[in-house]
Every structure is written in C-alpha cells, then in structure tokens.
N, C-alpha and C positions, 0 to 999 in steps of 0.2 A: 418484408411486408407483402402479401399477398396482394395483388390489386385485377381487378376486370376491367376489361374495356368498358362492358357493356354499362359498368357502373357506377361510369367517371358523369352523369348527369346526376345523381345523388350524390355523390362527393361535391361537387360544387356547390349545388343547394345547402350541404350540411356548412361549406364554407360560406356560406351567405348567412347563413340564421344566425339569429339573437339569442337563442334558447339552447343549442347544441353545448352538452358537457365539454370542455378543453378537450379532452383526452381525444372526439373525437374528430374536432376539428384538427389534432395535430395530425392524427392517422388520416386524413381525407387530404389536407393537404399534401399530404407525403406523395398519395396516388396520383392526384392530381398533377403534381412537378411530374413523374414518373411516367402519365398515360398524356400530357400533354403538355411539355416545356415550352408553352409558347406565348406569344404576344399578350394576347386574348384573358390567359392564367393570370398573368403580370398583373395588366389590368384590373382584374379585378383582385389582387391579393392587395392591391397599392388601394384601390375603394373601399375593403374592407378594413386595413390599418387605421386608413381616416376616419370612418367610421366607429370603429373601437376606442381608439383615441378618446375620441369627444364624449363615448359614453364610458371612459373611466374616469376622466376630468368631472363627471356628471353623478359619482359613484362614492359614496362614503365609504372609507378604508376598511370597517368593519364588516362592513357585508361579505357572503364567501362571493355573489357575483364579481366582487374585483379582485378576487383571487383569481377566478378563471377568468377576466379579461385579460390579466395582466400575460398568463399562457398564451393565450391564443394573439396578444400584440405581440408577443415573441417568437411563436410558431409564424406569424405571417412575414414579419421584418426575415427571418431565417430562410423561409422560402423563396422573399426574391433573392438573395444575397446566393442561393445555392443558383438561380437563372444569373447570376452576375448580376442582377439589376442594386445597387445601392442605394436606391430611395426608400426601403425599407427603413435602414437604422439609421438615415439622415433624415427622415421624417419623425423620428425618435429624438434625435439629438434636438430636434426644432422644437419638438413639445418640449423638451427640457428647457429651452433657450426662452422660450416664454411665458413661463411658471415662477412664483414665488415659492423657493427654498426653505423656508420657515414655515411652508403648509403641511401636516402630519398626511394629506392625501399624495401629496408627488412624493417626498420624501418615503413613503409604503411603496408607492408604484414605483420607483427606482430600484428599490432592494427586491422588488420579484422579476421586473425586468432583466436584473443581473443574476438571480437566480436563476431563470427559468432561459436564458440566452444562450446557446450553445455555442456559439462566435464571441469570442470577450473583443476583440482585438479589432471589431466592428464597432463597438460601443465605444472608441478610444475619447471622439469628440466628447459622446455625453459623459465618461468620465471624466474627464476637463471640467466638462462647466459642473461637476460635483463638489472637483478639485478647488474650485473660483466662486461658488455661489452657497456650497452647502454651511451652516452653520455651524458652530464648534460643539462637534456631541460627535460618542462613540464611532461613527458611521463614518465619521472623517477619515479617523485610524484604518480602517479597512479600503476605502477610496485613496489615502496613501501608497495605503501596500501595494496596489494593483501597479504600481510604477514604479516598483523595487526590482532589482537587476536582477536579486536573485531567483524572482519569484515569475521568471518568462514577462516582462513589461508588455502592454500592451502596446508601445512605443517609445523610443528611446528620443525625448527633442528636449532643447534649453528651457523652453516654455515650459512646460511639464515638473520640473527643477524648481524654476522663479513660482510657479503655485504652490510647492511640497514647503519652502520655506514661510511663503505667506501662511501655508495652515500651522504651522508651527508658529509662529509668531501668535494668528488670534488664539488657537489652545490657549496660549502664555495666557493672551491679556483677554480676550470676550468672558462675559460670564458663558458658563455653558448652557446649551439649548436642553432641551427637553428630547430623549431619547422615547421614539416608540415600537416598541417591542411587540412582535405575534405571538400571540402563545394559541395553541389549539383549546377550544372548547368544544367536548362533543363532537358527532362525526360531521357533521354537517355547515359549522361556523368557528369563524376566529373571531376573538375579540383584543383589544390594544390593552393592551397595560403603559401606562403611559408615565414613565418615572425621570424623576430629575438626574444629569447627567453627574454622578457622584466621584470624591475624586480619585479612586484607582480607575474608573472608566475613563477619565478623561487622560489620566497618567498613560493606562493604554495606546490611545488616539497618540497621544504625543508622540509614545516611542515609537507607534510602528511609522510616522512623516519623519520621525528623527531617523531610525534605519532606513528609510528609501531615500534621504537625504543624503545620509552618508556615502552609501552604495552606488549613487550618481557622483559622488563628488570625487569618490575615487576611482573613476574615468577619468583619464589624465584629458581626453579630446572635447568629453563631456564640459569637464569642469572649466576649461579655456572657455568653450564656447558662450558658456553659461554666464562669465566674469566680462566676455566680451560684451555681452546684447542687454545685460540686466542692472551689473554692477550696481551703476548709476539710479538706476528705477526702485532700489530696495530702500524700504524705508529706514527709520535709525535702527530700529529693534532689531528690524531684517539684516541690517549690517552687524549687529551684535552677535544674533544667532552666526551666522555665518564667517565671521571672525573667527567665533570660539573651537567651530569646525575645521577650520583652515587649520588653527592652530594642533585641535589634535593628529591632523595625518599630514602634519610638518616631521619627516624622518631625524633619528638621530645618525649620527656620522656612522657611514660603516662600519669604523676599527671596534667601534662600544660595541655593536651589533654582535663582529667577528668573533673578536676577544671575549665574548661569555661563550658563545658556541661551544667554540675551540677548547676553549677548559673546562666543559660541561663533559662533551664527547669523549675526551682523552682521561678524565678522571673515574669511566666506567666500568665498576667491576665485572666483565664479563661473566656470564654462565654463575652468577653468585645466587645466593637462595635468599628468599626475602627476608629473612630474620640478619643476614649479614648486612645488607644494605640499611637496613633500618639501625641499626647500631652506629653503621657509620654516620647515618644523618637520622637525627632525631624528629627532626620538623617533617617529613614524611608523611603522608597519610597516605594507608594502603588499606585497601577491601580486599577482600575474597569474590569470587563472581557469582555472580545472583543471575540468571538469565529471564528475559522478559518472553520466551519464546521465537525474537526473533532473529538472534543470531545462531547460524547455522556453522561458517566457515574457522578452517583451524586457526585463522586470527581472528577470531572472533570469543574462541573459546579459551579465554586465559585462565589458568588459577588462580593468580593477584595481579592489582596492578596498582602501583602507587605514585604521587604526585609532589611535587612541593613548586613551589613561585619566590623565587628573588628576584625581587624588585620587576622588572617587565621578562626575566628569564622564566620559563616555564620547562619544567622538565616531567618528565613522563618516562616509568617503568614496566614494562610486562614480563609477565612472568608464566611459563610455560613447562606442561610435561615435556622431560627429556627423552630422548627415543628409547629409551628403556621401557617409561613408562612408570618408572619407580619417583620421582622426584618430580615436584617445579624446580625453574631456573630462568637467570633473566635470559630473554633472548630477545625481547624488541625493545629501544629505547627511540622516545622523540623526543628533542629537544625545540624550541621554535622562542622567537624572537620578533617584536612587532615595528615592521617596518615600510613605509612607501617606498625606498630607495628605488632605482633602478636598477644598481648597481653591488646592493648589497650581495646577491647571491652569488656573481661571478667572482667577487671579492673575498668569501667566505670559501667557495670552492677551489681559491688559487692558492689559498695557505693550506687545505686539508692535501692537497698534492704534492707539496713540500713533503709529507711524510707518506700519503697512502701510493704516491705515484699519476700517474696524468688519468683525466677522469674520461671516459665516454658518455655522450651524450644521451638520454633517455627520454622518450615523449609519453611514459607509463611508470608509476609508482604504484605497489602492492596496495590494492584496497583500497585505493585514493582517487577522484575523477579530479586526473593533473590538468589545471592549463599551464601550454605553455610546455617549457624543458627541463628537464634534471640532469642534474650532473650524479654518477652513476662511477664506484668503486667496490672491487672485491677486494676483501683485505682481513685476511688470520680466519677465515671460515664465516665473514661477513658479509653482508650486502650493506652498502651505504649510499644516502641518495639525499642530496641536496637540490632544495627547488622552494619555489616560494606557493607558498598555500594561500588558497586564494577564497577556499570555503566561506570562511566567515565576513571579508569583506565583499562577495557578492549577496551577501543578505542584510550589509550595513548594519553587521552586528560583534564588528571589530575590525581592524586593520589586518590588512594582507601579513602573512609570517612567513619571515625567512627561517625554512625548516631542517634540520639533519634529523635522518630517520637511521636506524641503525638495526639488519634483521639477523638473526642466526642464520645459519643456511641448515640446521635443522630444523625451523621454522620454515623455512622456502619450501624445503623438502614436502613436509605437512601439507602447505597451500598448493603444491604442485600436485598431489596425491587427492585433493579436495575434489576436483572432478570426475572421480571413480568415486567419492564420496558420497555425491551428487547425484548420483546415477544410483546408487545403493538408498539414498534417502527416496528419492521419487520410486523407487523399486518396493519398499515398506509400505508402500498404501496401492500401488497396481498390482506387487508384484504377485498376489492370489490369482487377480483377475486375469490377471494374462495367462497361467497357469489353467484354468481353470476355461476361459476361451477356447485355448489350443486344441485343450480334451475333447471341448463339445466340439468344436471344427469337425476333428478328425473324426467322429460316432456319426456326424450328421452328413459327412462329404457326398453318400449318397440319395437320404431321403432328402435330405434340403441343405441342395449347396449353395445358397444365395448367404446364408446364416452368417460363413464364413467372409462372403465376399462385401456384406453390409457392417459386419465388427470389425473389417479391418481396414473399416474407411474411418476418416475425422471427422467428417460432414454428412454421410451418407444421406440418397435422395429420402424424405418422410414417407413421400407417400407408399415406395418401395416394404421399409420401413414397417408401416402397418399393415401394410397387406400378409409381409408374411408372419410379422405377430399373429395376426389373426388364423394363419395356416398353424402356426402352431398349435396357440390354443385350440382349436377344432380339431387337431389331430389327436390333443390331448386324452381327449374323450371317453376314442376307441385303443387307444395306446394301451399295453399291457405295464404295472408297476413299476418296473425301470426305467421302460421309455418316458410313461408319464413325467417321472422327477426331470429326465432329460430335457423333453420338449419345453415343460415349466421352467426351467433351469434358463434354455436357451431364449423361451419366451422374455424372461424378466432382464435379459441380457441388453435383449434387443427393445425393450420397453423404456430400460433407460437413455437409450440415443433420441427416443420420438418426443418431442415438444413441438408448441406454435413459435412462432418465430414474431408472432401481431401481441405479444402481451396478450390484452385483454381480448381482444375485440375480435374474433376469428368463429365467424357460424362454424364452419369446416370444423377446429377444433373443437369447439363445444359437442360437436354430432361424434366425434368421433371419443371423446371422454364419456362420454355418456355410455358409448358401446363398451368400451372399455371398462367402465365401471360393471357391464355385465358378468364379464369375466373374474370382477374380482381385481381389477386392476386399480389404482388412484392415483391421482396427482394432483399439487396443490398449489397453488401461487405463492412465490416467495417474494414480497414484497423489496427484500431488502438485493436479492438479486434479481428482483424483474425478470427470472423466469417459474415455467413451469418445471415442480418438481416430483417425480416420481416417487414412491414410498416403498417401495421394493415391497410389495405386497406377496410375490410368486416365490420371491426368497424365502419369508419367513414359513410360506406352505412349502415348499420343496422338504424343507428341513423338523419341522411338525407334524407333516403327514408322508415322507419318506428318510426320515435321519439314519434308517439303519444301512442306508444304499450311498455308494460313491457319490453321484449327485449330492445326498444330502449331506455329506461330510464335506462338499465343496462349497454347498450353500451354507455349512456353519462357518467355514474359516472367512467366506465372504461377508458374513452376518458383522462377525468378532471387528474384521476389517473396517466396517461402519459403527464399529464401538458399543456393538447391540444395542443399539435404539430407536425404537419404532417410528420418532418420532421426525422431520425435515428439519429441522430448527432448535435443537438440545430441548426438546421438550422434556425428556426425560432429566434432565439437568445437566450441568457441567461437569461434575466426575463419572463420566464412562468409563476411568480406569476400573471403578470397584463392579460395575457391570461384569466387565470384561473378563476381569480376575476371577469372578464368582463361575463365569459359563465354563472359561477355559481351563480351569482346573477341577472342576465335574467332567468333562469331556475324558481329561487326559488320566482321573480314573479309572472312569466304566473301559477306555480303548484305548488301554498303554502303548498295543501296535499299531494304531491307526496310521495308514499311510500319511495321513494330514498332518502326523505329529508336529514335524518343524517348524511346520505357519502354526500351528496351537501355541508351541512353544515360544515363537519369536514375537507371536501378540503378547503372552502372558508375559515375558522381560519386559517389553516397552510398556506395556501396562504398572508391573510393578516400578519401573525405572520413572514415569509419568510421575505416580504418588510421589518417588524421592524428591524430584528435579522441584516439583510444586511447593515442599518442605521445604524447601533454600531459595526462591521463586525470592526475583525484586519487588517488594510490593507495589501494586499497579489498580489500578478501577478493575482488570477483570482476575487476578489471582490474589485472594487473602493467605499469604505461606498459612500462621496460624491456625488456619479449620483443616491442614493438613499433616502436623506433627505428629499425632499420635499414630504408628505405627511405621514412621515413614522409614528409622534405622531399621527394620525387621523389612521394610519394603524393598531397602537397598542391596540386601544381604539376597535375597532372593532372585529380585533382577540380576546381580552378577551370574546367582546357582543356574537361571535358566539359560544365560548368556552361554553359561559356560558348557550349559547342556547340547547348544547350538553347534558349538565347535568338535564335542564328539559327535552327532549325528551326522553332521556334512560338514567337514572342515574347508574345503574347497569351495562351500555354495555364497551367494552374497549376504544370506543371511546374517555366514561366520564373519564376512568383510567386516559388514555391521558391528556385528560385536567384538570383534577387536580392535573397533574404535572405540567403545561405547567402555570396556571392561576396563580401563586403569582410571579412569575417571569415578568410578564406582568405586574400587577398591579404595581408592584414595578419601572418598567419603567428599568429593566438589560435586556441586551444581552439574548439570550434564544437559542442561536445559530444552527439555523433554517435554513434549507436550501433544503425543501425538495423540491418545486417549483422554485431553482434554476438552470440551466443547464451549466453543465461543461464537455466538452469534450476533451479531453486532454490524 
C-alpha cells in the first residue's frame, strides 16, 4: 500500500465521513495505522466504531449502506487490534451482548461482521454469545463449527463445549427460526430472501454442533474438564445427548482391536493383481482411478483401489504400476480399526514384533499429517507403520483409528523419485520462460543490462520496472526487425512483473496504464485474484508481426504455454487443449526443424494427454468426462506418439523425465490426470 505523509489529513477525514465507499475507508485506515500508530488514531478509530455501530443498529438489512457499514465496523475493530488496543472487538462483542438474537438486522450484521473480519480468534466472545443467544436456524451449524478442533477453534475452554451441547439439544426440540439469506440483485443492492429453516438445513446445523461436540470430547483434558464444571448444569436432554456420546467413544478391549488387524495384515496377497484379490473376496468393491486434477504424487496416482468393512474393520487396497511399467499390483494396503484406547496401538505393535522383529519409532507416515508416533518395520521388501490416525476424529467426524499401513518399497521408491518429479511438473509450465529469459539476458547484456538484473528478481523494485519498459518500447521504434521482436519480446517479459500493489485505488497506477495502454499494452482487474493482470498484448505482436524470426518462435511456444488464449480468465473457454492441438500441429508442419520443436512437441503430448485424462475425469461441477469421449482413444494414442517423439529428440532433457512418467500410463489406457491445457477459473 502506497501511502504519503503529506496525505495522512485526508485519510483521516475519509475515516471520519458517512459517505466514503468501504473500500476506501479500509485503504485510508491502512495509511493511517502506517503514517501514524499512535494515541490520537486510536482515538478516533474507537469514535468512529461507536459511531458506526449506532448507525447500523439504525439500518435496515436490505439497504447496500449496511453492507458497507458492516466493512468499515470491521476495518475499524481490525485497526485497533493491529495498535494492540482490544476495544475494537470488545465493543463488538458488547453490541452483540445487548441485541435481540431473533432480529433479521443483528443476525445480517453478524454474518458480514464474520465475513468481512480478518482476526476470527478476536471475535471469540461474540461467537459465544452466537453460540448462547442465536436461534435454531442454519447459522447455528456454522457458529458450531468455528469451535471444531479440527477446523483451527477460535478457542479451546469447557464453556465453549456446555454451549455446543445446548445447541444441539434446542436443534432437537425449538421449532426452527427463519433463516435469512443475501442473495445479490443488480450491481448496486442486496435484497433478503427470507425462508423457513427446512429440515436438511436444520439436519446441517445439527451435525456440524454434533462434529464440534465430538471433536472436544475426544480431548481426554477437554472432556474431564468439561464433566467437572457442567455435568451437573445440563439439562435432562443435555444428559441424554451427552450420554449417547460418551457411549460411542467408550473403546472396545484391545485384543478385538488387535486380533482383526493381525489377521487382516497377515492374510495379504502381496504384489497380487486386482482380478486375484477380488476372487478371493467377492464383497470388494474396486474402481479404477478417475483423477479430479488434483492429485499429482506417485501415491496418489493408483490404477485401482478397492475396499470392503467387516463389522467396524475397514480394509483398504491399492493397486500400482510395477517398475516395469507393464502391470498394476498391490503394493499399499491399510487397514484401521476404531478406537479411543490409549493403549491400543502399543498393543497391536508388540504382537506384529513377535514375527516382523522389534519396531523403530517414527514421528512421519508417507502422505499422512501424523500426530503423535509410529511404530515403523521393514520386512520382505516392505514398509509397515503402525500409529493411530487421528484425521477424522479432529474434525468430529469419527473416532481416532488404530492403523497398519503396509507400502512396497517400490512404491517408496516412486514417492522418493516424486521430487525430481516435482521439479519436472513446475518445469512444464516455466520451463519455456526461463529458456527463453536466458536468450534475451544474454542479446541484451549490453544494450540493457538491467533487463536481466529485474527478471531474475521475485519482487523486483515497480518503479525500476516501468521505467525500463518504457526504454524498451522507445527503443522499439528505431530498432531494426530483429531487434524490434527482441525488445518487444523483452518488453512484454518485464510487463508481466509490473502491477499496483493498492488494488483499486492507486492515481500512480491508473497514470501509468493509461500510458501503457499507448503502447499497446493492457491489463485488467481480476476480481477473483485481486490483482492486476496483464494480457500479454506484445506476445501476441512478436509472433503476428515477427513469427518468421527466433523471437517469434519463442513468443509461439510461450503463447502455446498460456494455452493460446487471449483472454485472462478462460474467456475463450475451458478446452485450450483443442486451441492448442490446432496451433502446434500447423507449426510443426510448415517448421519440421524448428529449433522450438521439443516445447512444440511436449505442448502438443500434454495437450492431447489433457483430452484423454478429461475422458476418464471423476465427474466434478468443473469436468463433464462425457463432452469429452469422442476422439479421446485417438487422443491417447497420439500423446504417447509425441511422448515418445520427446525421448528421441533429447532423451536426457526433463521433457524426456516427463514422459517416462507419463508414457505407461498411457499405454495402459488409466487416467493420468492431466489437465494442464484445461482452464478453470473459479
């Protein structure tokens, strides 16, 4: 945030007015804490809350001014809380504390308060008395949550606990309230939709107070404290609810625990193929993998994996290319079993030792965030690891499991390999630019050596920045054809580092887009990432009005790189694979020798591998597989051909790394879940 001295007397002013849009009372107080953290600021950010206050209490819910009060009560409470002063969100909590709960106006102004709050863990009291006061309607369920273990609580106390049960109790028995809803009309105003709370919403409410309930109560310190201070105080219902919780995270005896494990684990056909396993056990259910896009790592990418439940045993199979690459085969099994015990897991680990040998201690499980320790064996080409998983009973959405996990160590091998993998995936979408950096570096080292010295910063200074944008383009001018594409080239490099850092609200920026737009430059506002975005305007002229020249074959393959689309936000739609396909195989026509061939080539794989991956795609809100069938086996067949074209042109480069990941998966006709040429903006 840019701020002047000399301009911190309108900044305050704009914090004083009635009339000032939010947006820019939050920017003026920013300046303000920034050019003046002192008494004086306090003062008046604590006169103006009070003020606010009274005229949102004074504000019918629909109008948009209590939209923007409800900002600027929260830009101010935030302000002093950043001077340390706490009377910000204790004068918050106080408005709350002397308000009727059952008003559609507090009830509005608590949900943008909580929206628009960037401190949650400030707002603890007024979530209490949300927790104590608010009526049984959807809104509850959310005011729950916020005290769920697994979800960061805003604070961990008994009190907190004795209210989660109370709201559970009225859910049961209150009729429910009247739930009111924003919905946007038009640009300028909300209006309420105001509907009866119906009963999956209210089913909602219950469970998310029923999961924060649980979640506290499986706190062994929690839940003492809890039975110490309240017990007594809970009404009968209150006792009943809370009964029936006791009763379900009352463990069973270790040896039940132990003894399925143990015959679960030991009866594993290693390295079997899923058609074996499924013959042995019919009740099975196995998939094939469907990927949503976002799994990347080699345990993430299975062939199949399948499942079945006796009685509280839960077994779980994966199934994995073997290092050949010709085959699935199992190579991860988990088994798990649901229990409070304390003692379950050192008891389950002192029989698997009887036969694997004595265990070493472990405080990390592959792909798992462990609390806590594992007991940790190699045995016949395995990894095995005993520990209690604690995932779902921190989000009170089931009891802690005592686990045995069971990996190949061709699988290890895989996941150990995943961070050269990693490095090749992030390499696929710079790996042009940097290439293409390098070039302009070293052409430009003498007419303009800053070029290099500003691309190969992460932050570089802006104003640097523009200044030699602007030497660029000026030099562009007089520049002879080659150079032109260069300069342009280098321009549009350096064009995409330059943004405001003020959102909106930056004279300086505005003067300097505007010049920018002389050029031929643009940028746009991306609402959904709050910045400004560049359009790569000088790429698309490098390659337009120089394509026959190195330049412009560098600004194709960096074009192809952005999925050829002109637009900041999938304007063009969500398949830039078939963009892509259409540019790079005209290219790889007309300029069979193109030096660029490799990055032509290794867009057009992942291009056609995209189409396949989309074909097998889990259906999801942003991939329909079916608008993707028709050509996608001819899609497959192709991504392998260029794949494989990859490893005779540089076998040695990361490209090939690349595709000798990518190619048995192919060949084999699985999901490979792909989606680098798909556009989602969201």
């Amino acid at each position: 945030m840019h701020c002047t001295a000399e301009d911190l007397p309108k900044y305050l002013e704009t914090i004083r007015s009635e009339v000032a849009p939010a947006a820019k009372v939050e920017a003026a107080i920013q300046c303000a804490l920034k050019l003046a953290p002192t008494g004086k600021t306090a003062e008046l950010l604590i006169g103006e809350l009070d003020r606010t206050l009274k005229r949102i209490s004074s504000l019918p819910y629909h109008k948009t001014e209590f939209e923007e009060e409800a900002r600027i009560a929260a830009a101010l409470a935030g302000g002093l809380h950043s001077l340390k002063i706490p009377d910000g969100y204790q004068e918050i909590a106080r408005y709350f504390a002397s308000v009727d709960w059952s008003d559609p106006n507090h009830l509005a102004f608590f949900d943008r308060i909580v929206a628009h709050a960037s401190r949650r863990s400030e707002l603890t009291e007024t979530f209490y008395l949300a927790l104590t006061r608010m009526p049984a309607s959807h809104y509850l369920g959310r005011v729950c949550s916020v005290f769920n273990r697994g979800f960061e609580p805003v604070r961990e106390e008994p009190r907190f606990l004795r209210e989660v049960v109370s709201a559970i109790s009225r859910l049961e028995q209150e009729k429910p309230a009247k739930d009111y809803t924003r919905q946007p009309r038009g640009d300028t105003q909300d209006i309420i939709i105001v509907m009866e709370l119906d009963e999956p919403a209210k089913n909602y409410a219950k469970e998310s107070c029923e999961k924060t309930f649980l979640s506290q109560l499986l706190d062994e310190k929690m839940r003492e404290a809890f039975l110490a201070s309240f017990l007594d105080q809970l009404s009968a219902n209150e006792q009943r609810i809370l009964q029936t919780f006791l009763a379900k995270i009352a463990p069973p005896p270790d040896t039940e625990v132990v003894g399925h494990l143990i015959k679960a684990f030991f009866s594993v056909p290693w390295k079997a193929k899923v058609s074996t396993l499924q013959k042995k056990d019919p009740n099975l259910t196995c998939e094939a993998f469907r990927g949503d896009g976002s799994s990347r790592g080699a345990d993430e990418l299975w062939c199949h994996a399948c499942s079945v439940k006796a009685g509280q045993l839960d077994k779980n199979f994966y199934f994995y290319l073997d290092r050949r690459g010709k085959s699935c085969t199992l190579q991860k099994v988990s088994f798990s079993y649901p229990s409070t015990s304390n003692t379950a897991v050192k008891s389950l680990s002192e029989q698997l030792a009887k036969r694997l040998g004595p265990a070493t201690l472990r405080y990390k499980v592959p792909e798992m965030n462990l609390i806590g320790e594992a007991y940790f064996w190699t045995w016949r080409g395995w990894e095995v690891y005993v520990f209690s998983n604690q995932s779902l009973a921190r989000q009170g959405e089931g009891l802690p499991l005592v686990e045995i996990l069971g990996m190949s160590q061709e699988l290890i091998t895989a996941m150990e390999q995943q961070r050269e993998l990693e490095r090749i995936l992030d390499y696929h979408l710079i790996g042009p630019e940097q290439h293409v950096n390098k070039r302009m570096v070293e052409e430009l080292q003498i007419s303009h050596p800053m070029v290099g010295h500003l691309l190969g910063q992460k932050e570089p200074e802006q104003a640097q920045v523009y200044n030699i944008l602007l030497q660029l383009l000026d030099n562009t001018k007089t520049a002879p054809p080659r150079q032109q594409a260069l300069f342009l080239l280098a321009a549009d490099r350096l064009a995409s580092q330059l943004g405001s850092a003020e959102e909106f609200h930056s004279p300086q920026w505005d003067q300097q887009r505007l010049e920018l737009a002389r050029y031929g430059l643009n940028y746009h506002w991306d609402p959904l990432g709050a910045a400004w975005v560049y359009t790569y305007d000088l790429l698309w002229r490098v390659w337009e009005a120089h394509g026959s020249t190195e330049w412009g074959e560098h600004a194709f393959t960096l074009l192809l790189n952005h999925g050829w689309d002109r637009s900041d936000a999938c304007g063009q739609g969500s398949d830039q694979f078939r963009d892509v396909i259409h540019q790079a195989e005209q290219f790889l026509a007309k300029r069979p020798k193109s030096p660029r061939r490799l990055h032509v080539v290794f867009a057009l794989a992942q291009a056609y591998e995209t189409w396949w991956s989309l074909s097998r795609a889990k259906q999801d809100d942003y991939v329909d597989s079916s608008q993707h069938q028709k050509g996608a086996a001819i899609a497959r067949k192709r991504a392998a051909k260029y794949y494989e074209q990859i490893l005779s042109l540089a076998s040695k480069s990361p490209e090939a790394i690349y595709a000798r990941w990518r190619l048995p998966r192919l060949k084999l006709g699985l999901d490979t879940n792909q989606r680098r040429f798909y556009c989602i903006y969201d």
